[in-house]
Chimera marker file (.cmm) of the C-alpha trace (Angstrom):
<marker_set name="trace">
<marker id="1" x="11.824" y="8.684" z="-30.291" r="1" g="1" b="0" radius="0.5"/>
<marker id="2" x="9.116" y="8.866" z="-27.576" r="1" g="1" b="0" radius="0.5"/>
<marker id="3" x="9.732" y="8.764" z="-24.115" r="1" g="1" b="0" radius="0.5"/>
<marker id="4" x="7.221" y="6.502" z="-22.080" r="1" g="1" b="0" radius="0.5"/>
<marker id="5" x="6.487" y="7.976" z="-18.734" r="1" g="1" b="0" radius="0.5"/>
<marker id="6" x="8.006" y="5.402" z="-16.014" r="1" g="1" b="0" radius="0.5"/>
<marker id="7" x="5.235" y="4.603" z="-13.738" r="1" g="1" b="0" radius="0.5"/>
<marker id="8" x="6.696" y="3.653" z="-10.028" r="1" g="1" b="0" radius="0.5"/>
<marker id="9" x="4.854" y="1.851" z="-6.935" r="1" g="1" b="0" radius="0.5"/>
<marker id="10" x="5.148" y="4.183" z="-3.930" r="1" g="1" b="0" radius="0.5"/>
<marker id="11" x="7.024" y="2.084" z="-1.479" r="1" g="1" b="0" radius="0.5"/>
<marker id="12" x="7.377" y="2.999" z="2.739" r="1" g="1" b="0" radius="0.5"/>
<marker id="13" x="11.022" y="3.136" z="3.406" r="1" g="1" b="0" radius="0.5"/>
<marker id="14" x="11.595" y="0.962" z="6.821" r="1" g="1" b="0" radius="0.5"/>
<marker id="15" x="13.167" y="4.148" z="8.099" r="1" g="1" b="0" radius="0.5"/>
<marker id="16" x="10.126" y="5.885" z="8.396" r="1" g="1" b="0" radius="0.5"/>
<marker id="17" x="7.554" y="3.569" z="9.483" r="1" g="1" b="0" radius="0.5"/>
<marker id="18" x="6.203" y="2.918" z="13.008" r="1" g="1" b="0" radius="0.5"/>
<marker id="19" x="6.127" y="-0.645" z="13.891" r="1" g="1" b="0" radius="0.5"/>
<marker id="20" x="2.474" y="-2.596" z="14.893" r="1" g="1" b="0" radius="0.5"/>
<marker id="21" x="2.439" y="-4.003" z="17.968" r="1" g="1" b="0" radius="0.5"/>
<marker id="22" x="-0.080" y="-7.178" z="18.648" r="1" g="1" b="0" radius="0.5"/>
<marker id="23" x="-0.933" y="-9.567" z="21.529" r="1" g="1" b="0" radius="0.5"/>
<marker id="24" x="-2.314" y="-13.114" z="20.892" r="1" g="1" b="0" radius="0.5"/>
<marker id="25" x="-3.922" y="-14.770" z="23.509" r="1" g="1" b="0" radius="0.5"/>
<marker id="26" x="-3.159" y="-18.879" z="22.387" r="1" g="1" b="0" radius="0.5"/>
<marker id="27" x="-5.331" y="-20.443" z="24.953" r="1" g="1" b="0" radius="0.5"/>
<marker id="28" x="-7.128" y="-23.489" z="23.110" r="1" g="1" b="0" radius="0.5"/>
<marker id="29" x="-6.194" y="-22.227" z="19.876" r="1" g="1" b="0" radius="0.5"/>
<marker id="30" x="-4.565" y="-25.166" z="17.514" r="1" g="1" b="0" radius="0.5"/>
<marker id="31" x="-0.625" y="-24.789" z="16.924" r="1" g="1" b="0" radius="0.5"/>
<marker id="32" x="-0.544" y="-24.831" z="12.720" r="1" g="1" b="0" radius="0.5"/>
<marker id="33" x="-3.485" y="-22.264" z="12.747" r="1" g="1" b="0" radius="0.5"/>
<marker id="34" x="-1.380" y="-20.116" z="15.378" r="1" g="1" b="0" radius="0.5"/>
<marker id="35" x="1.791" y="-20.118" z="13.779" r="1" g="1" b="0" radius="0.5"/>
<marker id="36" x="0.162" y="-19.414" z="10.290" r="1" g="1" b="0" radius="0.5"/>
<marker id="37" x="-1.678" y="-16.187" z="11.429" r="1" g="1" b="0" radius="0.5"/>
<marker id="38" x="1.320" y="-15.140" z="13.633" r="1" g="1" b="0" radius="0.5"/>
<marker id="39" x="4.091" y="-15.741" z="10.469" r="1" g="1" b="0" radius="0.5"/>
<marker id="40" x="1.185" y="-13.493" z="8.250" r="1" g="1" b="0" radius="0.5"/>
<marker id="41" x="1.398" y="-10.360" z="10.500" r="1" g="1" b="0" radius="0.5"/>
<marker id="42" x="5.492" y="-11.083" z="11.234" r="1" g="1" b="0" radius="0.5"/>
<marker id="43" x="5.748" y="-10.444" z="7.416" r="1" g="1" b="0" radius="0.5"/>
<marker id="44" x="3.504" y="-7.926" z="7.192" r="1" g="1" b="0" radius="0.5"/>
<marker id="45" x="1.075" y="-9.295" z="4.798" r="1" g="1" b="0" radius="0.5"/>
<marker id="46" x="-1.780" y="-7.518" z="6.526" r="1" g="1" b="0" radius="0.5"/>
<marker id="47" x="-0.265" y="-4.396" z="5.510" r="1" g="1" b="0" radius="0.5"/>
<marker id="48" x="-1.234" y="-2.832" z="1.924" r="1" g="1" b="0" radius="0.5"/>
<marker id="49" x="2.409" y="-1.414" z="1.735" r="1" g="1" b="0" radius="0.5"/>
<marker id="50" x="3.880" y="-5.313" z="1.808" r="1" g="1" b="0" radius="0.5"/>
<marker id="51" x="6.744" y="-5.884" z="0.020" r="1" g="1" b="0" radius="0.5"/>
<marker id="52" x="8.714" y="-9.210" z="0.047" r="1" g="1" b="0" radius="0.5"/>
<marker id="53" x="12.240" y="-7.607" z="0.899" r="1" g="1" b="0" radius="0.5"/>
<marker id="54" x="11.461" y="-5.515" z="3.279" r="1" g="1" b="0" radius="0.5"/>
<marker id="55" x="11.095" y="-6.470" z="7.506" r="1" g="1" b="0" radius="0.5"/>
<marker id="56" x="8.259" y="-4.482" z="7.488" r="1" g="1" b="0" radius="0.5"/>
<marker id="57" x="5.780" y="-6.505" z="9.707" r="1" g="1" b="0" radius="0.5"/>
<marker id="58" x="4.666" y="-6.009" z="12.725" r="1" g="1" b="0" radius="0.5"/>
<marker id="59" x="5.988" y="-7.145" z="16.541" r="1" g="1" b="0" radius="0.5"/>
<marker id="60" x="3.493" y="-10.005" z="18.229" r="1" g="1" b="0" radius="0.5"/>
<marker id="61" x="3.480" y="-11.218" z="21.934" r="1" g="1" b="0" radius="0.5"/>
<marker id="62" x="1.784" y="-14.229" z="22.458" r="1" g="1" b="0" radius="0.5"/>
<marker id="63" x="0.749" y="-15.049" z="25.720" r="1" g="1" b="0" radius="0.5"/>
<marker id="64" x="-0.729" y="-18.102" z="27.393" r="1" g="1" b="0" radius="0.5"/>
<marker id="65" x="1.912" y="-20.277" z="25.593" r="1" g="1" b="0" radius="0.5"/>
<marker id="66" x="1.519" y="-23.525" z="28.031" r="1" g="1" b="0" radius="0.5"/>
<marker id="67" x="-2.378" y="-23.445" z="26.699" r="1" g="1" b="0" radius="0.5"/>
<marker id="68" x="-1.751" y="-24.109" z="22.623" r="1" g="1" b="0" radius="0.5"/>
<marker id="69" x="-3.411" y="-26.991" z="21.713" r="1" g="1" b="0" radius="0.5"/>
<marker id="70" x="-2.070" y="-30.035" z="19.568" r="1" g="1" b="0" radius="0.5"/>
<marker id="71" x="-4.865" y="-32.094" z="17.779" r="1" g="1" b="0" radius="0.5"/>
<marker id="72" x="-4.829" y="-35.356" z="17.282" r="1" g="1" b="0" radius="0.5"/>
<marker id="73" x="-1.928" y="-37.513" z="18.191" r="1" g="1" b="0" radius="0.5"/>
<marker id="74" x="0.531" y="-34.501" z="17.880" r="1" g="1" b="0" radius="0.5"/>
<marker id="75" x="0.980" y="-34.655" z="21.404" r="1" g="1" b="0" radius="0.5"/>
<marker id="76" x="2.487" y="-37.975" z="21.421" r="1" g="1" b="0" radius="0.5"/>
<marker id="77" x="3.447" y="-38.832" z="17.532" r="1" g="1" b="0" radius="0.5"/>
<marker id="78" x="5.547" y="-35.676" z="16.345" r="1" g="1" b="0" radius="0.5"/>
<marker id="79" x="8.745" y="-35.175" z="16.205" r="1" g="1" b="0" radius="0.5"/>
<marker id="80" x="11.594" y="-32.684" z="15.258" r="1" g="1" b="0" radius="0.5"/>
<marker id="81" x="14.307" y="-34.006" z="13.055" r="1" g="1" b="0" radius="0.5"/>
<marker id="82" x="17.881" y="-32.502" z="13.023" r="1" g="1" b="0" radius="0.5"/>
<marker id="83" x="21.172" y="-33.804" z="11.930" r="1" g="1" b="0" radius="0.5"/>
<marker id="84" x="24.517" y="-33.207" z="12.770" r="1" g="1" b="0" radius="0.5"/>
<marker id="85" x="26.232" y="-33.848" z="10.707" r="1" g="1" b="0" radius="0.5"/>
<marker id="86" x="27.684" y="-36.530" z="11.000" r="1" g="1" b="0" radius="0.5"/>
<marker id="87" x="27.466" y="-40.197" z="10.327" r="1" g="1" b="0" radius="0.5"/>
<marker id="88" x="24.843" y="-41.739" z="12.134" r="1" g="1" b="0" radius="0.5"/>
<marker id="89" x="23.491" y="-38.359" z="13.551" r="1" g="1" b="0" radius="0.5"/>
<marker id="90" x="20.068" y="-38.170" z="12.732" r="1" g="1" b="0" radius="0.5"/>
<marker id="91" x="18.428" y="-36.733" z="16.385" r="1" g="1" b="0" radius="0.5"/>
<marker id="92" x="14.929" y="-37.088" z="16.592" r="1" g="1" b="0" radius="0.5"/>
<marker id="93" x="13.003" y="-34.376" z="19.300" r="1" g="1" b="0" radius="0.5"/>
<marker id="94" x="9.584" y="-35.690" z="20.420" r="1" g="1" b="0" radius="0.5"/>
<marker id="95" x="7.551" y="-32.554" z="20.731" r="1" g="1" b="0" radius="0.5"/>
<marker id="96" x="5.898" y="-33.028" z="24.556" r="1" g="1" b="0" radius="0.5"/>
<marker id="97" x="10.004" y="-32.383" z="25.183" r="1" g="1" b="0" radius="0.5"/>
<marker id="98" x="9.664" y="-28.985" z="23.925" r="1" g="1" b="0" radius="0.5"/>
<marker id="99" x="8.391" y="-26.076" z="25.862" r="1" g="1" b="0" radius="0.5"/>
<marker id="100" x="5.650" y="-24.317" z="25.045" r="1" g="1" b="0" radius="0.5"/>
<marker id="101" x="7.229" y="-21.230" z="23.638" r="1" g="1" b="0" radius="0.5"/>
<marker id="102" x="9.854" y="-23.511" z="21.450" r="1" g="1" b="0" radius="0.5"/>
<marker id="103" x="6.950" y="-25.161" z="20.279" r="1" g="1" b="0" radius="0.5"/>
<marker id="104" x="5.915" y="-22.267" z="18.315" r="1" g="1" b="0" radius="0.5"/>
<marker id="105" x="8.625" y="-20.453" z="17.906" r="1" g="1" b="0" radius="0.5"/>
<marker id="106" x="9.855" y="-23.394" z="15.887" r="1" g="1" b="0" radius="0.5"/>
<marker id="107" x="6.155" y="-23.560" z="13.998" r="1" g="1" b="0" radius="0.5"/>
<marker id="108" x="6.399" y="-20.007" z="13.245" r="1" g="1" b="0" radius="0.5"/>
<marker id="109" x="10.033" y="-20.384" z="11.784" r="1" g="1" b="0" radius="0.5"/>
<marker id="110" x="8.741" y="-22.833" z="9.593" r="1" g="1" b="0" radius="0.5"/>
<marker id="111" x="6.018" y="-20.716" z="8.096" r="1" g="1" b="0" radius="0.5"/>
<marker id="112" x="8.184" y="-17.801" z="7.121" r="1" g="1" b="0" radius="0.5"/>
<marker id="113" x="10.801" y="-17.812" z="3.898" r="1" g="1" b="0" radius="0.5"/>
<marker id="114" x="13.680" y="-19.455" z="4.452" r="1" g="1" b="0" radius="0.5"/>
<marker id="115" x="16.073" y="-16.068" z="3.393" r="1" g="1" b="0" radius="0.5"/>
<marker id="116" x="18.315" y="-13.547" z="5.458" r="1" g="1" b="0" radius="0.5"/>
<marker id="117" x="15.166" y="-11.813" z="6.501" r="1" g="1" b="0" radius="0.5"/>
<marker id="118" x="13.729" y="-15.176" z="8.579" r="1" g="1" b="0" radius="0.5"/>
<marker id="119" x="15.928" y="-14.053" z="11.438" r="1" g="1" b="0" radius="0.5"/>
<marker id="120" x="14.985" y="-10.646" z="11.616" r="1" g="1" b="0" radius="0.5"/>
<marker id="121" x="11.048" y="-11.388" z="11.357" r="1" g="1" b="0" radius="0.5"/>
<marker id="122" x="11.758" y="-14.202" z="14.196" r="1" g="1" b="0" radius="0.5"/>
<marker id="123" x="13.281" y="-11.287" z="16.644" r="1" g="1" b="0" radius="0.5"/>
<marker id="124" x="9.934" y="-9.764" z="16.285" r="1" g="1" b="0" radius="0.5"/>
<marker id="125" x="8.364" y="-12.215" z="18.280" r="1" g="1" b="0" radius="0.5"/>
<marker id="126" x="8.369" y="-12.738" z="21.949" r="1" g="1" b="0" radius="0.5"/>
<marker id="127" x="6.220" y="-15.475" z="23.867" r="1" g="1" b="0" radius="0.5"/>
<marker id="128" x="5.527" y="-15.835" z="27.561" r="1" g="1" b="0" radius="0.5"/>
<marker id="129" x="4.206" y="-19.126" z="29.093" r="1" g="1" b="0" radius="0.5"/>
<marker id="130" x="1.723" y="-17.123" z="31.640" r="1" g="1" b="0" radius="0.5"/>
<marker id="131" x="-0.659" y="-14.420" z="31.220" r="1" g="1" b="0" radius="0.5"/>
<marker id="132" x="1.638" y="-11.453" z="31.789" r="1" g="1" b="0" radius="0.5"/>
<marker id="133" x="4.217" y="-9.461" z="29.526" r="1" g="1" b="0" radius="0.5"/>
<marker id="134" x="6.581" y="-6.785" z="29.971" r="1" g="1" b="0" radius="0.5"/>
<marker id="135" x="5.693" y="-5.103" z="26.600" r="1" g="1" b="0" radius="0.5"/>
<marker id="136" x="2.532" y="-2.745" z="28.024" r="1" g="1" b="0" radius="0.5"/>
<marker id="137" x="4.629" y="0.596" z="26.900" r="1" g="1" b="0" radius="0.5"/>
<marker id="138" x="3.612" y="-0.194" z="23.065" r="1" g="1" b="0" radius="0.5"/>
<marker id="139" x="0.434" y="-0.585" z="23.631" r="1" g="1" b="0" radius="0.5"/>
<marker id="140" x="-0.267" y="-3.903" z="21.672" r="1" g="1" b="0" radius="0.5"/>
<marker id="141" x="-3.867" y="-4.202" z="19.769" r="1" g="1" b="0" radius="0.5"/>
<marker id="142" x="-5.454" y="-7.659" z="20.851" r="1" g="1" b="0" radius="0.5"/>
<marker id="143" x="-5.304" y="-9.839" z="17.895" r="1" g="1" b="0" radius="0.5"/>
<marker id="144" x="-8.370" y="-12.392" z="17.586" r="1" g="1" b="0" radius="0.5"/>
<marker id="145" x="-7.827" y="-15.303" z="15.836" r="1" g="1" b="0" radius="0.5"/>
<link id1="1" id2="2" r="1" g="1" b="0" radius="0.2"/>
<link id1="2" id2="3" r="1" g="1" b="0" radius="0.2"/>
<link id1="3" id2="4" r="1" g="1" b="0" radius="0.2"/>
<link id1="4" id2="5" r="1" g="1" b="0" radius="0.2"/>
<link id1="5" id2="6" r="1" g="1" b="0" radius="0.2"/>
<link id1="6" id2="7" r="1" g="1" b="0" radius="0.2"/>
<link id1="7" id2="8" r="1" g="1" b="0" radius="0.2"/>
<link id1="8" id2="9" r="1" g="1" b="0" radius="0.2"/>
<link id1="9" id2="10" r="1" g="1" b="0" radius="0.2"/>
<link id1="10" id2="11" r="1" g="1" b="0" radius="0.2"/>
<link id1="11" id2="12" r="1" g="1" b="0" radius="0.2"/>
<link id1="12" id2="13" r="1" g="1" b="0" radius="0.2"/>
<link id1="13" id2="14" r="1" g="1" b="0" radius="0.2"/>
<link id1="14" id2="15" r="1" g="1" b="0" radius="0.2"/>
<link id1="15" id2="16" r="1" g="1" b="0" radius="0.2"/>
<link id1="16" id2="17" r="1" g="1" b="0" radius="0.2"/>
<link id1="17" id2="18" r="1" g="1" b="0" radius="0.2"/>
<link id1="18" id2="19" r="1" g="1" b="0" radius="0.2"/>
<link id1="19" id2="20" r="1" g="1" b="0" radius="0.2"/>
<link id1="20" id2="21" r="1" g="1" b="0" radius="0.2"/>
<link id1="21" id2="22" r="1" g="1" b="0" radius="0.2"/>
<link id1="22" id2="23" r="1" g="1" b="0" radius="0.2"/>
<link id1="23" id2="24" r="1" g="1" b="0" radius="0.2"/>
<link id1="24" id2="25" r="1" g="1" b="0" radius="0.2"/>
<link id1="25" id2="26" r="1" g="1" b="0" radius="0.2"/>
<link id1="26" id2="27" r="1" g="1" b="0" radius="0.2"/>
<link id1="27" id2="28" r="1" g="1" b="0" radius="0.2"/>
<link id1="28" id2="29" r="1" g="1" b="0" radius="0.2"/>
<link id1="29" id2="30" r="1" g="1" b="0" radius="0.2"/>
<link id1="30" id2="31" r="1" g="1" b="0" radius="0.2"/>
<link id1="31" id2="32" r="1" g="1" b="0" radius="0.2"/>
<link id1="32" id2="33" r="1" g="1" b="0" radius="0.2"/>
<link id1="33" id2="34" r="1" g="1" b="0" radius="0.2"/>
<link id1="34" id2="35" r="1" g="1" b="0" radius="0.2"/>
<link id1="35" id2="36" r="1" g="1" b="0" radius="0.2"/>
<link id1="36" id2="37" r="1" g="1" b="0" radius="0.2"/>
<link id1="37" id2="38" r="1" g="1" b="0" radius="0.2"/>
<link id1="38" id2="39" r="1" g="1" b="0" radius="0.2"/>
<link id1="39" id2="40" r="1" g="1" b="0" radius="0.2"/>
<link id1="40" id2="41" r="1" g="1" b="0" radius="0.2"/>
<link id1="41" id2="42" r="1" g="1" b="0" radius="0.2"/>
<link id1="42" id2="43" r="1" g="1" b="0" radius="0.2"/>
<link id1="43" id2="44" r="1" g="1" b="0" radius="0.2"/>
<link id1="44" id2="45" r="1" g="1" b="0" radius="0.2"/>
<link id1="45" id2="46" r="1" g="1" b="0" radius="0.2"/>
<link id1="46" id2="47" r="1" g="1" b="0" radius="0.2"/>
<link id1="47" id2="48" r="1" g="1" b="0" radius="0.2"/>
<link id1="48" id2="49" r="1" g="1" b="0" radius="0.2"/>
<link id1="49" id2="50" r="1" g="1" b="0" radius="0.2"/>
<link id1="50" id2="51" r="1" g="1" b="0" radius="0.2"/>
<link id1="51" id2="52" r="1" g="1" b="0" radius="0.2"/>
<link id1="52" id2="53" r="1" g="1" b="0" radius="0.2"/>
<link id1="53" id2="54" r="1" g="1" b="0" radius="0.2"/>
<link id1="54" id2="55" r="1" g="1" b="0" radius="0.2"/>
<link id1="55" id2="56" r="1" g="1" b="0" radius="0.2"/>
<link id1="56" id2="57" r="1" g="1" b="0" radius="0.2"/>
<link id1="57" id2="58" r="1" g="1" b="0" radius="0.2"/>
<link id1="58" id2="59" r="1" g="1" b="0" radius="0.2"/>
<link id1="59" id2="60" r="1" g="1" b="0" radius="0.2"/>
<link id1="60" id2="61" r="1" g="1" b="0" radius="0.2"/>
<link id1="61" id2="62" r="1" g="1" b="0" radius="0.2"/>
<link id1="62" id2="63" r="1" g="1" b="0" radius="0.2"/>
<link id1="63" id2="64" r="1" g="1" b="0" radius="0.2"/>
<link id1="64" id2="65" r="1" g="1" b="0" radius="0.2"/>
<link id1="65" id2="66" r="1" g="1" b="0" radius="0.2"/>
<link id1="66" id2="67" r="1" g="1" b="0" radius="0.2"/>
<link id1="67" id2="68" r="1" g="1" b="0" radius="0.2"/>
<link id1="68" id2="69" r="1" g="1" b="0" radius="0.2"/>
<link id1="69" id2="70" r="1" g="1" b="0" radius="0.2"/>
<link id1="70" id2="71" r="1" g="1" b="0" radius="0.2"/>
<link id1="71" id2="72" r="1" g="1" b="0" radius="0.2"/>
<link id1="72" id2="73" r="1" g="1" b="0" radius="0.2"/>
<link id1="73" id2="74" r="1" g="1" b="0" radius="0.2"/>
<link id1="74" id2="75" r="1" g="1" b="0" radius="0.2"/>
<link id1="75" id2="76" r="1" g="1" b="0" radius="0.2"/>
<link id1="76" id2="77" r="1" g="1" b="0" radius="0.2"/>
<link id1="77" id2="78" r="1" g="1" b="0" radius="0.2"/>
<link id1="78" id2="79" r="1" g="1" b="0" radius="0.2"/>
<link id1="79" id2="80" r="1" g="1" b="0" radius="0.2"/>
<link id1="80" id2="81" r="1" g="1" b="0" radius="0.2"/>
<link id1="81" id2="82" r="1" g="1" b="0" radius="0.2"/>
<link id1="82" id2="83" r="1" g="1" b="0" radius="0.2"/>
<link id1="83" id2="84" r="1" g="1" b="0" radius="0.2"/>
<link id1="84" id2="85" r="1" g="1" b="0" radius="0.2"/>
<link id1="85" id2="86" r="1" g="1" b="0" radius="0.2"/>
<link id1="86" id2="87" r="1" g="1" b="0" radius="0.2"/>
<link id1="87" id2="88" r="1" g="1" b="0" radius="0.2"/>
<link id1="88" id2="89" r="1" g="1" b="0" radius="0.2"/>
<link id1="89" id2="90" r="1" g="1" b="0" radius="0.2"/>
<link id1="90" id2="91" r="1" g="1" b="0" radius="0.2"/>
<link id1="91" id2="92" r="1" g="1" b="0" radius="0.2"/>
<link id1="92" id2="93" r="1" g="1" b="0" radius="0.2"/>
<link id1="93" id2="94" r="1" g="1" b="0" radius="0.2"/>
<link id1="94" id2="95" r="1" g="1" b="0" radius="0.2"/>
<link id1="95" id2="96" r="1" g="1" b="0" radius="0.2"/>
<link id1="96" id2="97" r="1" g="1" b="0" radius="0.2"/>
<link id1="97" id2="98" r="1" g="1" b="0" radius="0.2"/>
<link id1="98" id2="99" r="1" g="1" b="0" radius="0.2"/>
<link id1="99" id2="100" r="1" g="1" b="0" radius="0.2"/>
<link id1="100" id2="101" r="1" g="1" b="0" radius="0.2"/>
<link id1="101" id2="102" r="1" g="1" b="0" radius="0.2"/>
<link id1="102" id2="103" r="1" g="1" b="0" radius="0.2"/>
<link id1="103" id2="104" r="1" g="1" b="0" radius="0.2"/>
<link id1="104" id2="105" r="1" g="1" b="0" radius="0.2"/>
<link id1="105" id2="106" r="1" g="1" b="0" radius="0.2"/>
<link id1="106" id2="107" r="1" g="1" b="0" radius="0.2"/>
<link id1="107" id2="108" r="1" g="1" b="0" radius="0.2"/>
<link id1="108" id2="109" r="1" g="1" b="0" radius="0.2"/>
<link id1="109" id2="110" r="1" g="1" b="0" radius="0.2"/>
<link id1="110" id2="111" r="1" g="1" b="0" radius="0.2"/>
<link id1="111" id2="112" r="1" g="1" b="0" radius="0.2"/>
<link id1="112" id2="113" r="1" g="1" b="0" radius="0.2"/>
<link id1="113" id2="114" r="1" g="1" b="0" radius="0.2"/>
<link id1="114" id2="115" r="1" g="1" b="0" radius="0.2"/>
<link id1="115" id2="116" r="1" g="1" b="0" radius="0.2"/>
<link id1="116" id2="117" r="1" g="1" b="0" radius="0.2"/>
<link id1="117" id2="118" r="1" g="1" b="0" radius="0.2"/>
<link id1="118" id2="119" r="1" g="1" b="0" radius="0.2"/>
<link id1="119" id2="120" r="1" g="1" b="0" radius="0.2"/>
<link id1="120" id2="121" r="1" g="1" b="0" radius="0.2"/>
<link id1="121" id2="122" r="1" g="1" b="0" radius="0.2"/>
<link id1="122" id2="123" r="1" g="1" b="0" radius="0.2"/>
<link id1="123" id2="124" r="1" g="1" b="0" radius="0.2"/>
<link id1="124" id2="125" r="1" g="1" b="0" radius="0.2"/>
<link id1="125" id2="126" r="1" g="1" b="0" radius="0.2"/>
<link id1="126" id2="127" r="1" g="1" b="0" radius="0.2"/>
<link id1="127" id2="128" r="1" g="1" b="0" radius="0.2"/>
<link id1="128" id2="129" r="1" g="1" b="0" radius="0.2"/>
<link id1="129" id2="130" r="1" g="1" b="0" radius="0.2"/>
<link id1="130" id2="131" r="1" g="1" b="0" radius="0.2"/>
<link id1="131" id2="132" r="1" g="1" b="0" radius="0.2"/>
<link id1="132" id2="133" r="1" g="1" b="0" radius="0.2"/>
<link id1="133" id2="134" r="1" g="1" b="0" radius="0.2"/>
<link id1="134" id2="135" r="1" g="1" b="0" radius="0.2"/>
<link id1="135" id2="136" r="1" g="1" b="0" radius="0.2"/>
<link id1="136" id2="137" r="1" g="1" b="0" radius="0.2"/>
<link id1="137" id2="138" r="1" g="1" b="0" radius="0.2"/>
<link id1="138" id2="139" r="1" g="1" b="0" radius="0.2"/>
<link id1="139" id2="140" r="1" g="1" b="0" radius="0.2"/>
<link id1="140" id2="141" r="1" g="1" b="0" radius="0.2"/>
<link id1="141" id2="142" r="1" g="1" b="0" radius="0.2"/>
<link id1="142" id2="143" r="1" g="1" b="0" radius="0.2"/>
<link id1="143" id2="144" r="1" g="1" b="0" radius="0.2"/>
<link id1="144" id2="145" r="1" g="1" b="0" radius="0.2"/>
</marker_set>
């Protein structure tokens, strides 16, 4: 009987990885094509060690948040639907009730797999409604999108 060699994909452990940091500046920038780029690099699909079960993306700080733009009649139209539960309990959320950091925090949520990990990817991203951020220690790379 012959023994086939087993052939294994070199994986990063978590452990011993250094996380990315990034800063996006979302002035003018539309919200879908935001939260899509944002919920790529939260995964860590840029990197060429990805793997689906793994948090291994990287940390983003967007700033500017009060300056994302909607298109259309986003502004005015959408809404967020939850439900409580009970009978009759349909809430519907117009989206100009939001603030600006919900906004996309709840885009971004919606973008990345709806598992265990979701939660821990989502802690990975911080947004600030002005200019500034407290984050200047990790030295973020600007991110253009």
């Amino acid at each position: 009987m012959r023994i086939l060699p087993s052939y294994k994909t070199p994986m990063l452990s978590p452990l011993r990885r250094q996380r990315e940091w990034f800063v996006v500046d979302a002035s003018g920038i539309p919200l879908g094509r935001l939260a899509s780029r944002i919920a790529w690099y939260l995964r860590g699909k840029h990197l060429p060690t990805f793997a689906p079960q793994w948090n291994l993306g990287a940390a983003v700080i967007v700033i500017n948040a009060e300056k994302v733009a909607l298109t259309g009649k986003k502004a005015i139209q959408k809404r967020y639907v939850r439900y409580t539960g009970y009978p009759g309990g349909q809430r519907h959320i117009p989206v100009w009730r939001l603030s600006a950091s919900e906004r996309i925090r709840r885009a971004v949520k919606g973008m990345l797999p709806k598992n265990r990990l979701q939660a821990r990817m989502l802690r990975n991203l911080f947004i600030y409604e002005g200019p500034s951020h407290p984050h200047q220690a990790q030295q973020p790379q600007v991110l253009v999108l």
